[in-house]
Backbone as a printed PyTorch tensor [residue, N CA C, xyz], in Angstrom:
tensor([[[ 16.1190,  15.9850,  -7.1990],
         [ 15.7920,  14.6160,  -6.8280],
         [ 17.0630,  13.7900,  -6.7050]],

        [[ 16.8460,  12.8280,  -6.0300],
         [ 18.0910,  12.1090,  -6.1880],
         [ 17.9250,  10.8500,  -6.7940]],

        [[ 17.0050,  10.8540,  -7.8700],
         [ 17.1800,   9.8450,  -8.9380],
         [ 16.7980,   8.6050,  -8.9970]],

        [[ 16.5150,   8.2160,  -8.0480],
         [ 15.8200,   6.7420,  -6.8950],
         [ 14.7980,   6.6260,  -7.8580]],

        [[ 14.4710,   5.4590,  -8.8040],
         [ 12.9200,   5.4910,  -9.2950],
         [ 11.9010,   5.1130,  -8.4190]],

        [[ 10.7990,   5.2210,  -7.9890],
         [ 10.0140,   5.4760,  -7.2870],
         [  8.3760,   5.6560,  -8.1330]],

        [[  7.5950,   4.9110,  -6.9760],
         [  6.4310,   4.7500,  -7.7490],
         [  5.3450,   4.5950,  -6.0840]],

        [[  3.8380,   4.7890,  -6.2030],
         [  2.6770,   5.1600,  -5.0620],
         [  2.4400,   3.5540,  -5.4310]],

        [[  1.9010,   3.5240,  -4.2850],
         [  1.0820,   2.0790,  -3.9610],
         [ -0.2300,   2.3290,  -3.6560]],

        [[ -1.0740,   1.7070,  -3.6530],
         [ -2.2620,   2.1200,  -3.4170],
         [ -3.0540,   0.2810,  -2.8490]],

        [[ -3.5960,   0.2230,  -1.7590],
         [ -3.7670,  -1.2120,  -1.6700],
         [ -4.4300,  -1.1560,   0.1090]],

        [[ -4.0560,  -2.3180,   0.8970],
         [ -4.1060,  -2.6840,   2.3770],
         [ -3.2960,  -2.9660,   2.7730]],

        [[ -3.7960,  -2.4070,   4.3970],
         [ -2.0870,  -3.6180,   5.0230],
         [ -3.4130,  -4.2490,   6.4000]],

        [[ -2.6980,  -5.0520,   6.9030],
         [ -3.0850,  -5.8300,   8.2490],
         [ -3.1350,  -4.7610,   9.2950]],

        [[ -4.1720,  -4.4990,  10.0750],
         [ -3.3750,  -3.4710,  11.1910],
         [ -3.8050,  -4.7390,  12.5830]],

        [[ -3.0680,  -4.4340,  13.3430],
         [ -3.3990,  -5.3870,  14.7470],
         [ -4.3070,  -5.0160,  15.5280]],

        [[ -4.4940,  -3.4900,  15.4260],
         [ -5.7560,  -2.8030,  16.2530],
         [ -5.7300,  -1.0610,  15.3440]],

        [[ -7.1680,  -1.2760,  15.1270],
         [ -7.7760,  -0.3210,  13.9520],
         [ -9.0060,   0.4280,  15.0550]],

        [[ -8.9100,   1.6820,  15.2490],
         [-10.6820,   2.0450,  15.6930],
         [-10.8190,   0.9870,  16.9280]],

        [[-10.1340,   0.2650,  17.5400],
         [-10.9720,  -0.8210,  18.7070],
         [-10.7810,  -2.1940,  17.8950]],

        [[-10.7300,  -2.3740,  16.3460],
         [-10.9030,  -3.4990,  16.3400],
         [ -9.8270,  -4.4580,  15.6900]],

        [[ -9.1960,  -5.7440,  16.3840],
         [ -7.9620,  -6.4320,  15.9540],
         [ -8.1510,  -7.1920,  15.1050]],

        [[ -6.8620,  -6.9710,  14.3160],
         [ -6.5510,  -7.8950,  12.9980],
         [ -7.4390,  -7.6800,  11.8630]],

        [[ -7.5510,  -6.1730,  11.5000],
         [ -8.6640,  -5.7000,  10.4860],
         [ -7.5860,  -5.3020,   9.2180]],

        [[ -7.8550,  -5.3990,   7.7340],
         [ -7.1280,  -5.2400,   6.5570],
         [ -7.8960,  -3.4890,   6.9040]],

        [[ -6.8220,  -2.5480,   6.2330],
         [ -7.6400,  -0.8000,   6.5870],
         [ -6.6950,  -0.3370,   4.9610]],

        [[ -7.4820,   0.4660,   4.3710],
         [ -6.4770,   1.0500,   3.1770],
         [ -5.5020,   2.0390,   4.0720]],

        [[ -4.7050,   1.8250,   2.7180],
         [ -3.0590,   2.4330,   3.1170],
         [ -2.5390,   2.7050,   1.4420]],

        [[ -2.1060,   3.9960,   1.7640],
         [ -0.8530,   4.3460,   0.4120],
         [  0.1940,   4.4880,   1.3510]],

        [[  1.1730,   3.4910,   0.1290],
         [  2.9610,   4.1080,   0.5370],
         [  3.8250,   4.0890,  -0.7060]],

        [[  4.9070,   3.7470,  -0.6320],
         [  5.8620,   4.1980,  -1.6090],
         [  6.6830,   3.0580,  -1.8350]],

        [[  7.0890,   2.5710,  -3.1810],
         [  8.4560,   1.9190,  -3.1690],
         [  9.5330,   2.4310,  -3.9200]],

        [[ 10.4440,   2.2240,  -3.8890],
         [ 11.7850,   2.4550,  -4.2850],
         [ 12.2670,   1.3840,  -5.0880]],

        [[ 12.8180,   1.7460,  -6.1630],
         [ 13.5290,   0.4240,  -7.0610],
         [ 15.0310,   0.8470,  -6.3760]],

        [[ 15.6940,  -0.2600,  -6.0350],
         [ 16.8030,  -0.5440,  -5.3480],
         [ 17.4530,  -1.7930,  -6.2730]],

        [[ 18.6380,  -1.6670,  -6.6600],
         [ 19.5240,  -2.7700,  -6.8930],
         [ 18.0690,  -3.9700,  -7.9090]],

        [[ 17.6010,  -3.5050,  -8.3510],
         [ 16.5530,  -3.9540,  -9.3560],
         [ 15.4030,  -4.5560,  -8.9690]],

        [[ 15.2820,  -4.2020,  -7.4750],
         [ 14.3050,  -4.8500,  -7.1690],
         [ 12.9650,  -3.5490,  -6.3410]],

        [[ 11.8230,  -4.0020,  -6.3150],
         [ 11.4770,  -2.9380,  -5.5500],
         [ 11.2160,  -3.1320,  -4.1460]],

        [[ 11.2740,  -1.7790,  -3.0850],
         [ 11.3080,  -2.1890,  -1.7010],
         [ 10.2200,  -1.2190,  -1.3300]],

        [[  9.7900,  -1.4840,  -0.3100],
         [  8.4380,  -0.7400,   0.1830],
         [  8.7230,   0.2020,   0.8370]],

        [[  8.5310,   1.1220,   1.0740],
         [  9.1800,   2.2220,   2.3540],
         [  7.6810,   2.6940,   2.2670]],

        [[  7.6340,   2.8990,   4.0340],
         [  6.1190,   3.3320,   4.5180],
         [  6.7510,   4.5740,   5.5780]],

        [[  6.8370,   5.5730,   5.5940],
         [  7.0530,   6.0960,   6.3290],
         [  6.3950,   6.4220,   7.3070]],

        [[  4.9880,   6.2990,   7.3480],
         [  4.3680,   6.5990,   8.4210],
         [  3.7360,   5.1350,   9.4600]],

        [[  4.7340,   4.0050,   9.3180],
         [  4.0940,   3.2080,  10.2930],
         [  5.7650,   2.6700,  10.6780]],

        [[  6.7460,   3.5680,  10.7240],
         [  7.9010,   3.5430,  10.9670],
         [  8.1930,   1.7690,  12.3540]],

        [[  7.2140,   1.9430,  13.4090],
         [  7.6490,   1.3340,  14.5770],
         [  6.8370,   0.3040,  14.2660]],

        [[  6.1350,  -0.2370,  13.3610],
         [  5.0530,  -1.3890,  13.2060],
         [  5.9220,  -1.5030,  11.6870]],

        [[  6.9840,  -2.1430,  11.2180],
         [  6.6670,  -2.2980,   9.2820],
         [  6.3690,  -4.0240,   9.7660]],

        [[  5.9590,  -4.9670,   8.5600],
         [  6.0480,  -5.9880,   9.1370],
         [  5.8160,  -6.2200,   7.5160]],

        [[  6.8020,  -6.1240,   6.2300],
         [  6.3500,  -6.2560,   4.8740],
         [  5.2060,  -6.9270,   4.5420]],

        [[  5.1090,  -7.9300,   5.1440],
         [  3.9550,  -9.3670,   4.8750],
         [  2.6940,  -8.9650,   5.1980]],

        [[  2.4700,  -8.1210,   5.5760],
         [  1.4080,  -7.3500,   5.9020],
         [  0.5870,  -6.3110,   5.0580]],

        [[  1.2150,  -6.2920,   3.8240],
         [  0.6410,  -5.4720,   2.6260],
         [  0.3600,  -5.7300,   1.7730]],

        [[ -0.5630,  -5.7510,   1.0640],
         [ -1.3770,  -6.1830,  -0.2710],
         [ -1.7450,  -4.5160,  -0.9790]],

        [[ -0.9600,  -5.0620,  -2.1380],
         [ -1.1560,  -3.9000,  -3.0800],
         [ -2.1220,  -4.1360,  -4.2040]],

        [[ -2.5760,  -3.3660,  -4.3730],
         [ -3.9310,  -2.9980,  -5.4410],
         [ -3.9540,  -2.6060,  -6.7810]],

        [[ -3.2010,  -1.4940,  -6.7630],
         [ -2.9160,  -0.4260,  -7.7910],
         [ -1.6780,   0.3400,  -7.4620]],

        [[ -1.0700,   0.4550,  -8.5840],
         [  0.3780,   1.1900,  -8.8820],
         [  0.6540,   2.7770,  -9.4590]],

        [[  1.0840,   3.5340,  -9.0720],
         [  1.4410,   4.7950,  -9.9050],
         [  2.3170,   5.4280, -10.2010]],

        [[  3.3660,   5.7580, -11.1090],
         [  4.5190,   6.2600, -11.2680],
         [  4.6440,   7.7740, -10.8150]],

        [[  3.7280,   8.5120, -10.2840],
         [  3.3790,   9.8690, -10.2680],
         [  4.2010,  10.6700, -10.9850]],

        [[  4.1000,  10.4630, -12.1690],
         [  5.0250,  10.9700, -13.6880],
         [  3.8480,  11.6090, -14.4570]],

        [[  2.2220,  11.1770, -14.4470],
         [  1.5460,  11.6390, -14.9260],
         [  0.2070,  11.9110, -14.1040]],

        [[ -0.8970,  11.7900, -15.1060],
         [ -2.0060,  12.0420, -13.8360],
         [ -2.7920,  10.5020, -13.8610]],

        [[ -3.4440,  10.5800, -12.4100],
         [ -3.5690,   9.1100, -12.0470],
         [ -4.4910,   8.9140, -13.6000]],

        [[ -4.3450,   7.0530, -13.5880],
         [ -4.8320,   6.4670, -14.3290],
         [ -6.4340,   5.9850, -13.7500]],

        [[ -6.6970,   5.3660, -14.7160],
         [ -8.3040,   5.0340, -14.6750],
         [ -8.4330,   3.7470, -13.6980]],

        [[ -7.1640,   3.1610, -14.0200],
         [ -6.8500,   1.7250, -13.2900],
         [ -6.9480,   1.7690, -11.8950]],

        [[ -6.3790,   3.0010, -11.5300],
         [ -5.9330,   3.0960, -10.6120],
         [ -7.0910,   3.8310,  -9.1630]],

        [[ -7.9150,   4.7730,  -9.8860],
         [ -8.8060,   4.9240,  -9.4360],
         [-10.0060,   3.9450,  -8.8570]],

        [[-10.3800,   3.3020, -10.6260],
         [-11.1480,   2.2740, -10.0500],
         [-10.6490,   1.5010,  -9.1300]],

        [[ -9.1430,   1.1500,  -8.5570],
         [ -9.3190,   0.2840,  -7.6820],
         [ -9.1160,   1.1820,  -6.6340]],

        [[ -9.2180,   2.2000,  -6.0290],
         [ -9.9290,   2.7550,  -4.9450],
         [-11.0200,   2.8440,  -4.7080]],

        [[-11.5280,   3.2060,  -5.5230],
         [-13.6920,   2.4530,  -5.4700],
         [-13.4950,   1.1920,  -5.1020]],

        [[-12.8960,   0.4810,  -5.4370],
         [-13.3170,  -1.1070,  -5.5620],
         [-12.5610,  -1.4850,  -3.9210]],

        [[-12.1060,  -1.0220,  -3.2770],
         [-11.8650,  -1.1620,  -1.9830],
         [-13.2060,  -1.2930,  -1.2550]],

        [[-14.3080,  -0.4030,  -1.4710],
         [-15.1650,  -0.1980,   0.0230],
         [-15.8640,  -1.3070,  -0.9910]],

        [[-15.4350,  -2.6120,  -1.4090],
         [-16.6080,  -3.4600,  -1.4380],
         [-16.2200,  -4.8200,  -1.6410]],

        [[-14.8790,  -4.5280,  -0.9870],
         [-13.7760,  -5.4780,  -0.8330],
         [-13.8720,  -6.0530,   0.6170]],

        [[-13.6170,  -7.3050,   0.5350],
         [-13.7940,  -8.1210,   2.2350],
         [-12.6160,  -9.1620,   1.6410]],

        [[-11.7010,  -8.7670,   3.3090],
         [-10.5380,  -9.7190,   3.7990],
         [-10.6990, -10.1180,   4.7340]],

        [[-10.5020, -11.5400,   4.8840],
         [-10.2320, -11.8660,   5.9880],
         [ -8.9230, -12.9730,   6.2120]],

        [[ -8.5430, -12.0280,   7.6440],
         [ -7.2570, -12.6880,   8.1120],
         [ -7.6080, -13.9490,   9.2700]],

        [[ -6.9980, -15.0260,   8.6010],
         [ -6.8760, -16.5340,   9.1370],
         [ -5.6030, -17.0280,   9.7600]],

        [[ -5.5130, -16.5700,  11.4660],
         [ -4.0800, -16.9310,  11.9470],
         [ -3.6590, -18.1290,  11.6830]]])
């Protein structure tokens, strides 16, 4: 490893067009990195879209152990979750 502390996100982001439909919150896991003491988001898979402001996190995981209870429940607690985005 190269030592980077690092921890899973678990939460939403904004997408602009989801399935047909615009400006929908859709779950998303990504990753942050503690950097210079702060933490930074790295998403690797929406490389050409990041737009930080666009993510709401939920639940946290150090993947050091096995997921927590916390953390689960708030993946259940997503499909009964309603956002709405107000330009």
């Amino acid at each position: 490893t190269l030592g980077i502390p690092s921890r899973a996100v678990m939460g939403v982001i904004l997408s602009e067009d989801f399935s047909g439909e615009k400006d929908v919150f859709v779950y998303h896991m990504w990753v942050e990195a503690l950097t210079n003491g702060r933490w930074i988001l790295v998403d690797a898979t929406r490389p050409q879209d990041f737009h930080p402001n666009r993510y709401i996190a939920l639940a946290y995981h150090n993947l050091m152990t096995e997921m927590p209870i916390d953390y689960l429940r708030a993946v259940s607690a997503i499909q009964e979750m309603k956002i709405t985005f107000i330009k």
